[in-house]
Structures are given as C-alpha cells and as structure tokens.
C-alpha positions in Angstrom: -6.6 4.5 6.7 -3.0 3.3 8.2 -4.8 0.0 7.3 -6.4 0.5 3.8 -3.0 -0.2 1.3 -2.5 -3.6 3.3 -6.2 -4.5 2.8 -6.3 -3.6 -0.5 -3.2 -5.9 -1.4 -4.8 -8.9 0.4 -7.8 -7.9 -2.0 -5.8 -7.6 -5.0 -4.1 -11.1 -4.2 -7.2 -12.6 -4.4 -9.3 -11.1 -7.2 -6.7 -10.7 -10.8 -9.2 -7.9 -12.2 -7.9 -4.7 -10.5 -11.6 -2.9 -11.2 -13.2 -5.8 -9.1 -10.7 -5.3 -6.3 -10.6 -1.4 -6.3 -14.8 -2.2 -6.1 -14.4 -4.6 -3.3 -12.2 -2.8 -1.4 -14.7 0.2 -1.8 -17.3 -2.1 -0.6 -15.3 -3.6 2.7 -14.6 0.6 3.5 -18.0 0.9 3.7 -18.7 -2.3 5.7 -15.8 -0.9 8.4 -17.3 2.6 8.4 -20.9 1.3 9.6 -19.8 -1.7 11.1 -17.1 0.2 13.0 -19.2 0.3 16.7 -18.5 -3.9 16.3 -14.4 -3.4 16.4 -13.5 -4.2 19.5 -11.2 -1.4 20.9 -7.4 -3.3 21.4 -7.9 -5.9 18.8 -6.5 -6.2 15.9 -7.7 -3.8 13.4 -6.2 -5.1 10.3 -7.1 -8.8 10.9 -10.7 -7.1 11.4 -10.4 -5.2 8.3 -9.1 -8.5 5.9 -11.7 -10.4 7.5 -14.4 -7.8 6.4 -12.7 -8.2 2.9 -12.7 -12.4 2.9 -16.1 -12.2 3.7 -16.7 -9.5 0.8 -14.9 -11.6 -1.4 -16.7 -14.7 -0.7 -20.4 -12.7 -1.0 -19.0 -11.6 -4.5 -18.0 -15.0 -5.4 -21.3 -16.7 -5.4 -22.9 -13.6 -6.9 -20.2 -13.6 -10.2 -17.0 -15.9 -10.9 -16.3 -14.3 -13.9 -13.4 -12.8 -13.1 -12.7 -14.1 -9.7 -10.7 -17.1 -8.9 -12.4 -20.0 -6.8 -10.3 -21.3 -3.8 -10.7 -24.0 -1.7 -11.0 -22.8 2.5 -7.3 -24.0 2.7 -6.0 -22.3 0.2 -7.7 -19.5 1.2 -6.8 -19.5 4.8 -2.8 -20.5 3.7 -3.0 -17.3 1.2 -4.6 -15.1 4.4 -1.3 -16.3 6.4 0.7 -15.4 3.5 -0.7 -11.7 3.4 -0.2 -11.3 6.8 3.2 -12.2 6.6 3.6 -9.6 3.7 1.6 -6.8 5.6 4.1 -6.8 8.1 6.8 -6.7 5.7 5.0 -3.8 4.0 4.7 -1.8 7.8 8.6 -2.5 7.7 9.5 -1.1 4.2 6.6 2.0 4.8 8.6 2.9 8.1 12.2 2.6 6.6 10.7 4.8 3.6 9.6 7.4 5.8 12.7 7.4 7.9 14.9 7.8 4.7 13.1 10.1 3.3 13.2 12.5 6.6 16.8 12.3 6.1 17.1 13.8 1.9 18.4 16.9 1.0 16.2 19.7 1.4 16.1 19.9 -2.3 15.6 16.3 -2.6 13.1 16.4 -0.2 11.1 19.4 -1.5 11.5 17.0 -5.2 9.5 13.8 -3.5 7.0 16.2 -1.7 5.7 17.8 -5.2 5.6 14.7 -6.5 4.2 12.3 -4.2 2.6 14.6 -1.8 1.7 17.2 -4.2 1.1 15.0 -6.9 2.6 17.4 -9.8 3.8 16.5 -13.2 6.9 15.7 -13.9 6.7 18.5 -16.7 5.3 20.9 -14.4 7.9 20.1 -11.8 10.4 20.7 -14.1 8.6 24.3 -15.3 8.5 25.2 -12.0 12.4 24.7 -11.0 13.6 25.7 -14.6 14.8 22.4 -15.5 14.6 20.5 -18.0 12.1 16.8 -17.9 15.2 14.8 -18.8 17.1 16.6 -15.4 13.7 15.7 -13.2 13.8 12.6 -14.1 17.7 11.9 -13.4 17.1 13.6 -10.0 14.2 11.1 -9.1 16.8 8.3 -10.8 19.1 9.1 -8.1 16.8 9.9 -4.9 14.9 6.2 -6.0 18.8 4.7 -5.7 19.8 6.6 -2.1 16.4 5.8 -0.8 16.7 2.3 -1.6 19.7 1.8 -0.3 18.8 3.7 2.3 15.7 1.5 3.3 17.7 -2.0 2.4 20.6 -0.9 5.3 17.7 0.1 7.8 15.8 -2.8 7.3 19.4 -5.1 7.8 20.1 -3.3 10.6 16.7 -3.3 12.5 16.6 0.9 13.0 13.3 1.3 12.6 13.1 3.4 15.7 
C-alpha cells in the first residue's frame, strides 16, 4: 500500500486514458497479491511492483492500442528511470507533508483530518463548525500556503527526520 500511489503514477505516465490506468493498476494489485510468495523478502518492493505494472502494460498493449501509446524498449526503459527518479521525489514531498502537517494548529489540524482523512464536504464541514463555505475555504487557502511553505523549507533543509 506504501507503494501503490508511486505505482499508479508510473502507470499513469504511460497509459493517457486514466480508466485504462486505474484498470491496470487494478490488474498489477492483483498480480502482487497472488504473486506475492515470489517477492523476495529485502529487495526492492517498488521496483518489484513497477515491473509487475511494465509487464501489465506491455500484455495490454498487444491485446488493444487504442488508447495506449507504443514505445520503443528504450524509451520505455529511459521513462522507467525517469519514474524512479520522481518516486523518490514523491517519498520526499509525502514525508515533508506529514511532518508539516504534525506541526498545524489543533484547529488546523482537526480542518485537514475531516477533510482528507474523513473525507467530508466542504459544506458539511462548514455546517458542522458554524461557518460559512466561503470561511472553509479561506482556512484551507491558508493551511495549503503554510503547508507549502512548510514542505519547500524541509525539503531545502534536508529535515526529513
């Protein structure tokens, strides 16, 4: 699961039509989940899990090209680099969220947890706290601004501790 969002990017860098990815990513779960006695315990999980997506991408290529784009090997192997690249970067930003996050205001806090945790309206958020929409939406305005500045100056300064 820690996996699955950087998966599901390499996916969606490959294959344009979102339903095709979210179905191929489907797919390469399901491959992990029976295949999972093959992982090799102290390996590399996510390059395990991207390969089980390449070679679900590949199966689905020959099958329909419709809506899938047709690489070469070496672009494919120079996009897989890529995406490694970027799935580190993504571990990076993910930690510096969660760090920032741990530090908001209770209320703050309590504001992202209903609705990214919770996943409640912003209407209903704003019923529940007798506020007004317009007011919810200026508090997430601001706790999006101090979390990103938040992340930028962990990331510069390498506390991701």
């Amino acid at each position: 699961m820690s996996h699955q969002r950087q998966i599901h990017a390499y996916i969606l860098g490959l294959v344009p039509n979102r339903d095709s990815a979210q179905d191929l990513m489907q797919e390469t779960l399901l491959v992990m989940w029976y295949k999972f006695d093959e992982f090799e315990l102290g390996s590399n999980f996510l390059a395990w899990g991207i390969q089980v997506a390449r070679y679900k991408i590949l199966q689905a290529h020959w099958h329909t090209s419709k809506d899938l784009f047709k690489f070469s090997p070496e672009a494919l192997a120079a996009i897989e680099r890529k995406s490694m690249v970027f799935s580190s970067q993504i571990d990076d930003h993910t930690r510096a969220l969660r760090s920032c996050v741990k530090k908001l205001e209770p209320l703050d806090y309590k504001l992202v947890q209903m609705r990214y945790e919770n996943e409640i309206s912003v209407k209903d958020i704003a019923t529940a706290l007798n506020r007004s929409v317009q007011a919810v939406y200026k508090s997430f305005t601001r706790i999006n601004q101090l979390l990103m500045r938040c992340i930028q100056r962990t990331l510069k300064e390498g506390g991701l501790a």
